[in-house]
N, C-alpha and C positions, 0 to 999 in steps of 0.2 A: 329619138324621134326618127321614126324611116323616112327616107328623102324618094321622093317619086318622082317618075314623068309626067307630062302631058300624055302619051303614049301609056304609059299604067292605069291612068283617069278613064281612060276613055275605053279600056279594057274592064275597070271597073263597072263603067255605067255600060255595057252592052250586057255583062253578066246578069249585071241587075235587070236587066228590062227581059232578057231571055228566059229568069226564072219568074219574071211578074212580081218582083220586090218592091216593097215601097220606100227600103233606105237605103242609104249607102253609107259605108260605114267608114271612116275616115279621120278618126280623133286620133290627134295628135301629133298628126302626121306632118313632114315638110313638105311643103308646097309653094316655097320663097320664090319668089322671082320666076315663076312659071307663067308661062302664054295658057290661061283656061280661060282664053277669050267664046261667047258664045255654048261653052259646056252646060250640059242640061244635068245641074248639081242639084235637083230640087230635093225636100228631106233628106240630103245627106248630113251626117253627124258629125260635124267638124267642129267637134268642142276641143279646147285647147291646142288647134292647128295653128301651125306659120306659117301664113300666106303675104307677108310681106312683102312689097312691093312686084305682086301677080297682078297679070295682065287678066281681070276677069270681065271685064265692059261686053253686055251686052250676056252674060250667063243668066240663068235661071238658077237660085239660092232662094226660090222662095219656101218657106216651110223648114229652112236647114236652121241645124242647132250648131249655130257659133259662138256658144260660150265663154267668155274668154282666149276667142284668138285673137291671134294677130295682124290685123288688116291693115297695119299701118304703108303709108305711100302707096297704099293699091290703085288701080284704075277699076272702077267699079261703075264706069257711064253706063248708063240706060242698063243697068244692070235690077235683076227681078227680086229684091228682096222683102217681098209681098210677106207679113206674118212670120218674118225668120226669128229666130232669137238671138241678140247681139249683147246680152246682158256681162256684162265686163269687158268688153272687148275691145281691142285699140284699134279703133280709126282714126288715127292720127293725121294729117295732112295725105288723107283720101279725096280721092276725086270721085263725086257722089252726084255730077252733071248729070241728070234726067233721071236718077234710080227711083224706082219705086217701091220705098219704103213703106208705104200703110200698113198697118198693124204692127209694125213690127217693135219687137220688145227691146229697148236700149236703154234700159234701167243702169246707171253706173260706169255707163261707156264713157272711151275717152274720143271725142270727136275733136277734138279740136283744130284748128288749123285748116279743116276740110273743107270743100267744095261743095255742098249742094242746093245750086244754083238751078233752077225748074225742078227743084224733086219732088217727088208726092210723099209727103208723110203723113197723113190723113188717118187718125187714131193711130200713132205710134204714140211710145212710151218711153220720154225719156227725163225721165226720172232721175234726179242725182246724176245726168251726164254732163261733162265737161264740153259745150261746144264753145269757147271762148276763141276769140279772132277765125270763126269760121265766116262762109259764105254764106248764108239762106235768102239770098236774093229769090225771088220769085219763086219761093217755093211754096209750098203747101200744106199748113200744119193744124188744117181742118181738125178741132176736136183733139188734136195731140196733147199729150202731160206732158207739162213741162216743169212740174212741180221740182222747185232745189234745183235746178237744172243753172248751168255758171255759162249766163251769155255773154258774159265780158268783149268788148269789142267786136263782136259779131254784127253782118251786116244782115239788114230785113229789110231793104227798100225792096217794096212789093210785095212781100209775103205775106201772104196769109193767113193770120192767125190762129188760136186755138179758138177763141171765138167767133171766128167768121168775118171779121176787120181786115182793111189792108193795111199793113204797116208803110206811113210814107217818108 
């Protein structure tokens, strides 16, 4: 796995936009513990990336394919995960404060432990995901699958249901 900068990121995403790319390509790559706070990652291809414990709060990931990475202990506030694909992927004890999840595909993910407290998940997909002892205070899971999904000690005061109820 090649280990990059912040500094390499950002050398990537100017390529991309110089040649009018729509991805960026980035599987597999290390990206642990990296400041990509704010980065405009949108469809980048980050399927089986380490991004553990990266600073990403507030990037755009929306439309990226995070297949089975590593997201665990990330900071991911108010971060853009608008229709990404997160289908295996650990977010473990992630901090998912204001992210905006809708649509996005989290069939088999491991959430658990994580924070999202005001997030929007509104038609996301999580299917067979592990959110047990997570946060879903006040979030939003308008219309989300939650089908098999392990909400074990998980908190919902306030949230929003998949059908439109508030959990009190």
């Amino acid at each position: 796995m090649a280990h990059m900068t912040r500094e390499d990121v950002e050398r990537l995403i100017a390529e991309r936009q110089a040649r009018g790319a729509l991805e960026l390509y980035l599987k597999g790559v290390d990206l642990a513990g990296l400041d990509l706070s704010g980065l405009d990652l949108h469809n980048a291809r980050l399927r089986h990336a380490k991004l553990s414990t990266a600073d990403l709060h507030e990037a755009n990931l929306s439309g990226a394919d995070l297949v089975e990475a590593d997201l665990s202990l990330c900071d991911l506030r108010k971060a853009d995960l608008y229709q990404a694909n997160l289908t295996g992927a650990d977010l473990s004890s992630t901090n998912l404060t204001f992210a905006h999840l809708a649509q996005a595909n989290c069939t088999a993910a491991l959430i658990c432990e994580a924070n999202l407290t005001f997030a929007d998940a509104r038609r996301a997909n999580f299917t067979l995901a592990d959110l047990g002892r997570s946060n879903l205070r006040e979030a939003r899971l308008n219309n989300a699958i939650l089908d098999q999904a392990d909400l074990k000690g998980t908190k919902l005061q306030g949230t929003i249901m998949p059908d439109g109820s508030k959990h009190e």
